[in-house]
BAMAR-699564 format. One record per atom (N, C-alpha, C, CB): x, y, z. Coordinates in nm, 3 decimals. Each point is the difference from the previous one (the first is absolute). Glycine has a CB too. Layout:
east	north	up
X	Y	Z
...
END
This chain:
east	north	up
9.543	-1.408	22.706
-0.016	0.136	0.047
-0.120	0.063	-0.070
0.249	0.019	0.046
-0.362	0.014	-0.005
-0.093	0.085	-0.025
0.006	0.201	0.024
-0.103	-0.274	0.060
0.114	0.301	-0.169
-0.020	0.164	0.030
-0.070	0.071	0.090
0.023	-0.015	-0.178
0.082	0.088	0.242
-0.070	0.054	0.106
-0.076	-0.079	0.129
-0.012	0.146	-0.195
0.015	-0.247	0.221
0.004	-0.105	0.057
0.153	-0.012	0.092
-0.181	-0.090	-0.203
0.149	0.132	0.310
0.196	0.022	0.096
-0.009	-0.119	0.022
0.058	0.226	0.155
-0.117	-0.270	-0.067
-0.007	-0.202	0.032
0.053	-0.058	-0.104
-0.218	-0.031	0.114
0.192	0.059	-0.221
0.021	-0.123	-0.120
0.155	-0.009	-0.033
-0.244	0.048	-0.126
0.350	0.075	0.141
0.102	-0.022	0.029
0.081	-0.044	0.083
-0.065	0.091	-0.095
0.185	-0.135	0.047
0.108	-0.082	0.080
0.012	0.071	0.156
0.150	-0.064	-0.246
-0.135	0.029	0.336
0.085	0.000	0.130
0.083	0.143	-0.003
0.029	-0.285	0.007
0.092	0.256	-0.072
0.078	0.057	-0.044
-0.016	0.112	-0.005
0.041	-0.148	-0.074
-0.130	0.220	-0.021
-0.068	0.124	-0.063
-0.065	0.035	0.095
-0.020	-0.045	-0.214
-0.077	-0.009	0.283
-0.082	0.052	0.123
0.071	0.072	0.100
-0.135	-0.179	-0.027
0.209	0.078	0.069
0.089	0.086	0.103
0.074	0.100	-0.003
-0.002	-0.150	0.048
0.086	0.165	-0.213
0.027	0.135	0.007
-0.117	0.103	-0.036
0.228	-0.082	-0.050
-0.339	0.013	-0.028
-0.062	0.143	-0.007
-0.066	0.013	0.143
-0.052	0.007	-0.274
0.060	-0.107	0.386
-0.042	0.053	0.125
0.096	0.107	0.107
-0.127	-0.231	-0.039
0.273	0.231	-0.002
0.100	0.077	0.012
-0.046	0.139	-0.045
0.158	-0.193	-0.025
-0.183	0.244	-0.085
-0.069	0.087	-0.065
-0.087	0.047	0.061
0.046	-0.081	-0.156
-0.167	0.018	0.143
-0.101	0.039	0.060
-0.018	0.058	0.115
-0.034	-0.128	-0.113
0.148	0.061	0.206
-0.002	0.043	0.164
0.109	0.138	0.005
-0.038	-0.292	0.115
0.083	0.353	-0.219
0.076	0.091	-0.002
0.140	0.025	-0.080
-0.130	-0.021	0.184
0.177	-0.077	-0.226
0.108	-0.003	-0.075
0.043	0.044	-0.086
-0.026	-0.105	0.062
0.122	0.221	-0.106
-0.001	0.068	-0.112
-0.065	0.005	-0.127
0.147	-0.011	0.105
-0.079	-0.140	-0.138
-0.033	-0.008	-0.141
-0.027	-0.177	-0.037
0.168	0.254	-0.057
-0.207	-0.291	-0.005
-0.021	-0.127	-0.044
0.075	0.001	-0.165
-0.249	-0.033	0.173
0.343	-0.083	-0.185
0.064	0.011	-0.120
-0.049	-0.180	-0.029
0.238	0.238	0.041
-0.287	-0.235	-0.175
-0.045	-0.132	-0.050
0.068	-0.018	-0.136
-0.229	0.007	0.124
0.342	-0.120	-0.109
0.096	0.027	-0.110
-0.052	-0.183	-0.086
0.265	0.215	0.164
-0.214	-0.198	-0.310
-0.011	-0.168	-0.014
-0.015	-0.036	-0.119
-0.096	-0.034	0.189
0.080	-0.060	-0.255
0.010	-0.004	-0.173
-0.172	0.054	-0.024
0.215	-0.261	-0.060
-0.255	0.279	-0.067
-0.090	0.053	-0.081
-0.089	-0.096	0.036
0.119	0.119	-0.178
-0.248	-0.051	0.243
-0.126	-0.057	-0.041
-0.024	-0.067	0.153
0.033	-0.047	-0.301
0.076	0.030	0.401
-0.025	-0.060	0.107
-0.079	0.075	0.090
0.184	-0.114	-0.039
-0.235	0.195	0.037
-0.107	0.030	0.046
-0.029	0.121	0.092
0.001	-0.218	-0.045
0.112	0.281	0.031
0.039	0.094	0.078
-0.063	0.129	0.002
0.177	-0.117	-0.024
-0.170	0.165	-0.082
-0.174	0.115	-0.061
-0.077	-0.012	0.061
-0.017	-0.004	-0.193
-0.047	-0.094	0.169
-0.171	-0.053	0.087
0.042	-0.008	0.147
-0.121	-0.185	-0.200
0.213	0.106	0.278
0.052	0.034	0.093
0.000	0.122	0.081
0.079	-0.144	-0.108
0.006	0.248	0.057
-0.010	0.118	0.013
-0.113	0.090	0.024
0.160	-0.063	-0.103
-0.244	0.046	-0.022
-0.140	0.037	0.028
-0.070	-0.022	0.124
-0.002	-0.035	-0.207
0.009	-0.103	0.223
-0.094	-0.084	0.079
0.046	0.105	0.147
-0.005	-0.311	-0.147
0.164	0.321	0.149
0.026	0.083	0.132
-0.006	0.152	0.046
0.117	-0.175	-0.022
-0.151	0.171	-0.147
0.011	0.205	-0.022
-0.157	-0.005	0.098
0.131	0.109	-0.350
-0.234	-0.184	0.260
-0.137	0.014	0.035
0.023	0.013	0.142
-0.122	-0.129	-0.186
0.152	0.000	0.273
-0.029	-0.035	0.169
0.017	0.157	0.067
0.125	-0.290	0.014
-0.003	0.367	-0.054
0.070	0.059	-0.005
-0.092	0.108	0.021
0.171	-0.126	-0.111
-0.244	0.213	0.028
-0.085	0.061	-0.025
-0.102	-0.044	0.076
0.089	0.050	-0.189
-0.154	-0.167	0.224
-0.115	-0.014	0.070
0.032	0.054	0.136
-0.081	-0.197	-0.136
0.242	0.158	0.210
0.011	0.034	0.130
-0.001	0.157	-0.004
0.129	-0.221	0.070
-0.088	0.273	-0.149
-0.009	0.195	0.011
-0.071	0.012	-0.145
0.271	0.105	0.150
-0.405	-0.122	-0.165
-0.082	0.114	-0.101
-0.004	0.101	-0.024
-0.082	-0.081	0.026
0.122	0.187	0.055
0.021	0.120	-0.006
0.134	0.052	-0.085
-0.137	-0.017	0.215
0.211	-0.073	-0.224
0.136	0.019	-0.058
-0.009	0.018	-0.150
0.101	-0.138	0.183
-0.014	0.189	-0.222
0.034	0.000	-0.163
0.081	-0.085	-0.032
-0.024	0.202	-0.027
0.037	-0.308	-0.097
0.070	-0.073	-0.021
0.015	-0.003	-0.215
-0.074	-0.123	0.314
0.182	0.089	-0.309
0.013	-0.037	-0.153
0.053	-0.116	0.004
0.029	0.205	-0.096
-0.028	-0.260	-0.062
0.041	-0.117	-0.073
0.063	0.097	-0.132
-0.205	-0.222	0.095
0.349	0.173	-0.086
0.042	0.049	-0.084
0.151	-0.110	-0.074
-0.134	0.253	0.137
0.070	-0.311	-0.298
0.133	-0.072	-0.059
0.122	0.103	0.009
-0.143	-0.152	-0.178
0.269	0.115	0.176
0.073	0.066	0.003
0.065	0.060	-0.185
0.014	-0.134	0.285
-0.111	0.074	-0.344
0.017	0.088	-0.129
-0.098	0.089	-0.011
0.100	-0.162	-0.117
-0.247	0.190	0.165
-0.027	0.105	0.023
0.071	0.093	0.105
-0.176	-0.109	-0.090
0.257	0.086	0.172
0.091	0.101	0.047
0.080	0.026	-0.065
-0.027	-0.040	0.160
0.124	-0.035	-0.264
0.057	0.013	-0.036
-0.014	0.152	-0.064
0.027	-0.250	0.027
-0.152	0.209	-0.173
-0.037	0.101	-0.093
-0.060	0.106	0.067
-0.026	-0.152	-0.168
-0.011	0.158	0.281
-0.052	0.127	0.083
0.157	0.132	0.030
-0.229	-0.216	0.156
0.341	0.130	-0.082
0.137	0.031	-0.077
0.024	0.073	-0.057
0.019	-0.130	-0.010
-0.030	0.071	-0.128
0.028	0.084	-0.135
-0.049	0.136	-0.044
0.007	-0.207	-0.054
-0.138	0.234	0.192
-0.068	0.116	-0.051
0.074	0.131	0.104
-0.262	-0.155	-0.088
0.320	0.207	0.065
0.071	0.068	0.041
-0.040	0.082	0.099
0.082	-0.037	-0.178
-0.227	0.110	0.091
-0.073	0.114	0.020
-0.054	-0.060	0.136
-0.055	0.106	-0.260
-0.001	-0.196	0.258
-0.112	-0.069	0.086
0.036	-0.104	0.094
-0.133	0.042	-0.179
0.249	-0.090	0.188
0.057	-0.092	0.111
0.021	0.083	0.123
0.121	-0.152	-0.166
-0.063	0.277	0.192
-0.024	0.022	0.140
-0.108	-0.005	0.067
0.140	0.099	-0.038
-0.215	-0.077	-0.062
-0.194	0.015	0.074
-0.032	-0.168	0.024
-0.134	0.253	-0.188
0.211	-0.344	0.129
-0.052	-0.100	0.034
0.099	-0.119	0.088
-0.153	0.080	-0.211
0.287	0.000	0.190
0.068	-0.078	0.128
-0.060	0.068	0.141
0.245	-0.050	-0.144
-0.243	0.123	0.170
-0.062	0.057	0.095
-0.157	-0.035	0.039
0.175	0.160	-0.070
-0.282	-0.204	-0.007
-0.047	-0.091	0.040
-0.003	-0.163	0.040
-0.039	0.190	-0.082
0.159	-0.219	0.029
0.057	-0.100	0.001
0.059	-0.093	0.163
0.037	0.140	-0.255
-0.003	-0.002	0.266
0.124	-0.010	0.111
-0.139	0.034	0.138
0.317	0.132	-0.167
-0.415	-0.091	0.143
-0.051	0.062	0.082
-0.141	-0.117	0.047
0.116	0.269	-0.110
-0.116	-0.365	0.076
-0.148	-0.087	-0.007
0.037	-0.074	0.069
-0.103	0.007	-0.193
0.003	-0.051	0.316
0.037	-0.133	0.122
0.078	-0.176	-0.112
-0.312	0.115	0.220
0.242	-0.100	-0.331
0.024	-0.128	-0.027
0.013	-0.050	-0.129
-0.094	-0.012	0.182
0.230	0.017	-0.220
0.045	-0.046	-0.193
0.020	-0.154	-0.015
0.163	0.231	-0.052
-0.230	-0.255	-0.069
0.094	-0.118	-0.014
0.029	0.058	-0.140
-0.092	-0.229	0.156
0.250	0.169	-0.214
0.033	0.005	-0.111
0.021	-0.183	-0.024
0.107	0.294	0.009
-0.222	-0.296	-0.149
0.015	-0.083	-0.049
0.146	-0.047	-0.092
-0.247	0.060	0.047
0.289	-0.210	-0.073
0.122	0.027	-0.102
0.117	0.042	-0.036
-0.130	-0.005	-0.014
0.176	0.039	0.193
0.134	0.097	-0.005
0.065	-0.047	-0.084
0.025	0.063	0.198
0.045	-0.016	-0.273
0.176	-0.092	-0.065
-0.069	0.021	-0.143
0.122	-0.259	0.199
-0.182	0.273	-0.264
-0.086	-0.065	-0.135
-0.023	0.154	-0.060
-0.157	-0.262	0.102
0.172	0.343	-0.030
0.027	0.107	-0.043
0.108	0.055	-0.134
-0.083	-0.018	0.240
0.121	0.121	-0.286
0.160	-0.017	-0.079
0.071	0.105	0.115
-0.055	-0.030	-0.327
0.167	-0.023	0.355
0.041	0.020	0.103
0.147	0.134	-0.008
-0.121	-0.286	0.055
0.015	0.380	-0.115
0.093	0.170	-0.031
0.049	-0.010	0.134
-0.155	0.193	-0.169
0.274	-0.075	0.182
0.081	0.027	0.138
-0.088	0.090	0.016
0.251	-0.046	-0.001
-0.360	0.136	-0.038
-0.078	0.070	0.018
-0.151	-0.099	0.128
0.125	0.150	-0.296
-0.203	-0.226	0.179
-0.045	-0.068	0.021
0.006	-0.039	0.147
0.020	-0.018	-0.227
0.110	-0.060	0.229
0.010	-0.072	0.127
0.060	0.093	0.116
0.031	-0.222	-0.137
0.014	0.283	0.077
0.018	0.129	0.123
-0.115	0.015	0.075
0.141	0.139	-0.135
-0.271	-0.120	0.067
-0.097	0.044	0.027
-0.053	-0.120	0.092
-0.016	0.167	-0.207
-0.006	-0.256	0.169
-0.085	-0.142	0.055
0.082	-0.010	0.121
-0.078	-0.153	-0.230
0.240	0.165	0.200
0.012	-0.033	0.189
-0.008	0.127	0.092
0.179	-0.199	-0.042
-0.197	0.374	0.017
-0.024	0.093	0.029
-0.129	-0.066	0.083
0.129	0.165	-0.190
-0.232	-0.195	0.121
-0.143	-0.027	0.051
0.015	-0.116	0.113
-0.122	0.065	-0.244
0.198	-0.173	0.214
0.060	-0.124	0.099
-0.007	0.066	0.148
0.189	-0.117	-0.190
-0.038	0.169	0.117
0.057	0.018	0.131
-0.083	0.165	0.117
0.275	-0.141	-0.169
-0.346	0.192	0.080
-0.054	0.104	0.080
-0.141	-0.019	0.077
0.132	0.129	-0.166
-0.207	-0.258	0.083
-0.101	-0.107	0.111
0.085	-0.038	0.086
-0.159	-0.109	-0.146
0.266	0.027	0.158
0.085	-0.056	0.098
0.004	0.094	0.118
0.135	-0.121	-0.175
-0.078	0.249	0.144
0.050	0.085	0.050
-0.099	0.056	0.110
0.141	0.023	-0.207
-0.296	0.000	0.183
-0.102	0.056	0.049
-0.127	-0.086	0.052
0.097	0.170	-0.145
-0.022	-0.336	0.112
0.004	-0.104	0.033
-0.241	-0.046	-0.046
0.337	0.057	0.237
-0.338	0.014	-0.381
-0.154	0.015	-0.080
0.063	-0.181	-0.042
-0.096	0.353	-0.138
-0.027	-0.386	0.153
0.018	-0.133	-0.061
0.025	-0.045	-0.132
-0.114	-0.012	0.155
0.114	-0.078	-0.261
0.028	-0.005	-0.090
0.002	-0.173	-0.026
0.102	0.260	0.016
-0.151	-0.322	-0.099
-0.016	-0.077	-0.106
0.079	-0.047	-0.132
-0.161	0.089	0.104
0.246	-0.138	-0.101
0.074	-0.012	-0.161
-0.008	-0.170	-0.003
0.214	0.247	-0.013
-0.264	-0.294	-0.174
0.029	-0.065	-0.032
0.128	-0.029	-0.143
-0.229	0.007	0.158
0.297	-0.089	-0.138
0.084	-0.010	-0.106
0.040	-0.148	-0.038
0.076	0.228	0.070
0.021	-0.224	-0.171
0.059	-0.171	-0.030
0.166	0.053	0.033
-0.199	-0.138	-0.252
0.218	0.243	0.308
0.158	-0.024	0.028
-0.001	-0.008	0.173
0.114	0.158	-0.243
-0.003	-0.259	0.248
0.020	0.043	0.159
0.013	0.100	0.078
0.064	-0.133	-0.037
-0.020	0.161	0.136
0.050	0.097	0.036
0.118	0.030	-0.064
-0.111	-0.033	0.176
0.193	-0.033	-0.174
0.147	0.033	-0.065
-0.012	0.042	-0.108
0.107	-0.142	0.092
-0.152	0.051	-0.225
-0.029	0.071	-0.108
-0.103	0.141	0.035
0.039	-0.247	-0.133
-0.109	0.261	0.185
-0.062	0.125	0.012
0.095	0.137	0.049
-0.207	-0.165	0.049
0.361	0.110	0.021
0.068	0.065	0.042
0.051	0.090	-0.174
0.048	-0.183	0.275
0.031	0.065	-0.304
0.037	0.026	-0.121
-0.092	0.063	-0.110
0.134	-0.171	0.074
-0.264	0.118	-0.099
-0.068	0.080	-0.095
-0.044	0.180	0.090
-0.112	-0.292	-0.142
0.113	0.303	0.236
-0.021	0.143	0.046
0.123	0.039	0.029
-0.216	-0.014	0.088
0.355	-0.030	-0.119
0.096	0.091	0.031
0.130	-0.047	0.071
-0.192	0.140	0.003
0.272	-0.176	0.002
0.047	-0.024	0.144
0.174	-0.081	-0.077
-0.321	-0.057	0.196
0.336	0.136	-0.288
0.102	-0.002	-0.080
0.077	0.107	0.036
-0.110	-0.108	-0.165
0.252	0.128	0.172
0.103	0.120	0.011
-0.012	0.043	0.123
-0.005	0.076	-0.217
-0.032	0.131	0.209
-0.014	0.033	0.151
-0.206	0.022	0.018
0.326	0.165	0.022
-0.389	-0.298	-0.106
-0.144	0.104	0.039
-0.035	-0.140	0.119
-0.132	0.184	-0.300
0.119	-0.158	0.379
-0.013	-0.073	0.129
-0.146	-0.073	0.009
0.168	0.180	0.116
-0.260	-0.093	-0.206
-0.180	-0.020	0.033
-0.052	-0.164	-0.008
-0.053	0.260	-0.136
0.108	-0.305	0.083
-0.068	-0.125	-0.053
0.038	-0.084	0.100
0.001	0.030	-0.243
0.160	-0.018	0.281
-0.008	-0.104	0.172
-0.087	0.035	0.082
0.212	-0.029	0.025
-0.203	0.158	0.008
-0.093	0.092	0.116
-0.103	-0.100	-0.027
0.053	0.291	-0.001
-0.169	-0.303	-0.089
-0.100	-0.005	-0.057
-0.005	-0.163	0.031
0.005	0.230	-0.175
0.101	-0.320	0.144
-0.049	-0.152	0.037
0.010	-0.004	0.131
0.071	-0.119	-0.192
0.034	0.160	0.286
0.017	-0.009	0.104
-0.144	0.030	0.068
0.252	0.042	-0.041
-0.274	0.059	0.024
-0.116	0.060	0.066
-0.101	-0.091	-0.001
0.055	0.212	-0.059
-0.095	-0.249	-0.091
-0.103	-0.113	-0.027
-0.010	-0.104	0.119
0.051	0.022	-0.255
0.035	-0.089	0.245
0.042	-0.117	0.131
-0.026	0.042	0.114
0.175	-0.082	-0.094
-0.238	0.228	0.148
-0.048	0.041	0.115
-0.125	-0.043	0.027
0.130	0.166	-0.018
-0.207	-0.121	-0.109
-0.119	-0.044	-0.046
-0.062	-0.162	0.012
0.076	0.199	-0.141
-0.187	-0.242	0.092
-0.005	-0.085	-0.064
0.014	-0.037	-0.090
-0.054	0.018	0.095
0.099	-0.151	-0.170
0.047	-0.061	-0.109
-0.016	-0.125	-0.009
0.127	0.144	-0.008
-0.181	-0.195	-0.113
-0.039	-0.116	-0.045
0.050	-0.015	-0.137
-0.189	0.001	0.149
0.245	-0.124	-0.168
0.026	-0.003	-0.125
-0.074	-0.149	-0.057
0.236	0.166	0.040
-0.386	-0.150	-0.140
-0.095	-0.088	-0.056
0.100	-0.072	-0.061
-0.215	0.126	-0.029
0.132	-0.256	-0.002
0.090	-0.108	-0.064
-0.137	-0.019	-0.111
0.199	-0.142	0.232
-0.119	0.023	-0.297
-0.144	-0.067	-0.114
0.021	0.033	-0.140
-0.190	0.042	0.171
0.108	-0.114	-0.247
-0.017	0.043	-0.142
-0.108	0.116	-0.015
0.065	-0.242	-0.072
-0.049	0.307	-0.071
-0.060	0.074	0.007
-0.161	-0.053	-0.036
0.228	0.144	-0.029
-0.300	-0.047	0.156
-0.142	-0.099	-0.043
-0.108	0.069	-0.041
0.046	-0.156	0.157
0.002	0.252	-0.278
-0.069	0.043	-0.111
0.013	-0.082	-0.102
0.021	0.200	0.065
0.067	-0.277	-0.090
0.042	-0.080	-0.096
-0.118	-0.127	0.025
0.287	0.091	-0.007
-0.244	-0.161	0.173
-0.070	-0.091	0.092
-0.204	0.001	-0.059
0.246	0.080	0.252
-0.270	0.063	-0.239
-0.161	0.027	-0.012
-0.007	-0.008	-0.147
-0.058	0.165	0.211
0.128	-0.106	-0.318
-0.026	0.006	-0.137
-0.007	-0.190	-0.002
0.148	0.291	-0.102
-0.048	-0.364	0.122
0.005	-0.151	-0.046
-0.096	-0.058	0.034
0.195	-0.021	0.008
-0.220	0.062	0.134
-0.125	-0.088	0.050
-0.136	0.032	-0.099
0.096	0.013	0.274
-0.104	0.190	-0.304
-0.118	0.005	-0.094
-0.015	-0.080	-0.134
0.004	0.209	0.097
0.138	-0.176	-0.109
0.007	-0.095	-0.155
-0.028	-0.174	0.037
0.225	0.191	-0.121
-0.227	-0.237	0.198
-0.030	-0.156	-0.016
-0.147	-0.009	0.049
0.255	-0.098	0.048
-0.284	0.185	-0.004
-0.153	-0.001	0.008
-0.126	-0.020	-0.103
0.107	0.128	0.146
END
C-alpha cells in the first residue's frame, strides 16, 4: 500500500470507500494498529474534497475532540462547527478516555451526522460492537447500539495485517 495512492489498496477498501464516495453516510475503517487505516482515510478524506472543493472539511483525532470537551467555555462554539461542516473524519475513535461525558458527546456528533445524513469518516481498532460498548450502550443509555447499528448502514471495512510501521522501521533497520 502506498500513501495516498487509492489503487495501491486492497479490493476490499476500494469498494467501500467507493460506497462513500458515491454518497454513503459514513465510512467506518476499523482494525489492529498500524494497518493502515489513517493513511487510508486520508487518501479518501482527500478524493473527497477534490469532488466538492468548495466544501469545508476537517481531520480531527478523537483526543483532540476529546480535550476540546473539557473546555467548557469553548465547546459549544466548536461543536457547532463541528456538527455543521460537509465532511469529518474522526481519527482513532475508542482511544480516547472514555468519560460518560466524553462519550456522550462523540456519539451526540455520530448520531446527529447520521441524522442530517453530513458525511463522516471514522477510524478505529474497536469493532463496531466494542465501539458500542466503549460509547455507551450499558443499562438504559441506548447510544452506542444506535451508533453500531447505524454504522452497518454505512460503509465498513475492517483492515487486516501486521502493523506496518513496525514492517518500514525493520526493513529501514536492515538496510
Amino acid at each position: 500500500m502506498t500513501p495516498f495512492d487509492f489503487n495501491s489498496y486492497p479490493k476490499d477498501m476500494r469498494d467501500a470507500a467507493s460506497k462513500f464516495l458515491n454518497g454513503a453516510w459514513c465510512l467506518y475503517l476499523y482494525g489492529p494498529v498500524g494497518s493502515g487505516k489513517s493513511c487510508f482515510a486520508a487518501t479518501v478524506h482527500r478524493m473527497k474534497e477534490k469532488l466538492h472543493p468548495t466544501w469545508v472539511s476537517w481531520w480531527l483525532a478523537s483526543r483532540t475532540l476529546a480535550r476540546w470537551m473539557k473546555d467548557l467555555k469553548e465547546w459549544p462554539s466548536y461543536m457547532f462547527q463541528i456538527l455543521r461542516i460537509p465532511i469529518l473524519t474522526i481519527d482513532d475513535l475508542g482511544s480516547e478516555r472514555g468519560t460518560p461525558y466524553i462519550t456522550s458527546e462523540m456519539s451526540d456528533i455520530i448520531l446527529d451526522r447520521y441524522d442530517r445524513g453530513a458525511q463522516l469518516i471514522i477510524t478505529s481498532n474497536l469493532s463496531p460492537e466494542r465501539l458500542a460498548e466503549h460509547l455507551g450502550c450499558q443499562g438504559t443509555n441506548p447510544k452506542g447500539l444506535q451508533i453500531s447499528s447505524r454504522l452497518q448502514e454505512g460503509a465498513m471495512i475492517k483492515t487486516k495485517g501486521t502493523d506496518l510501521r513496525k514492517k518500514e522501521q525493520n526493513h529501514a533497520d536492515s538496510g
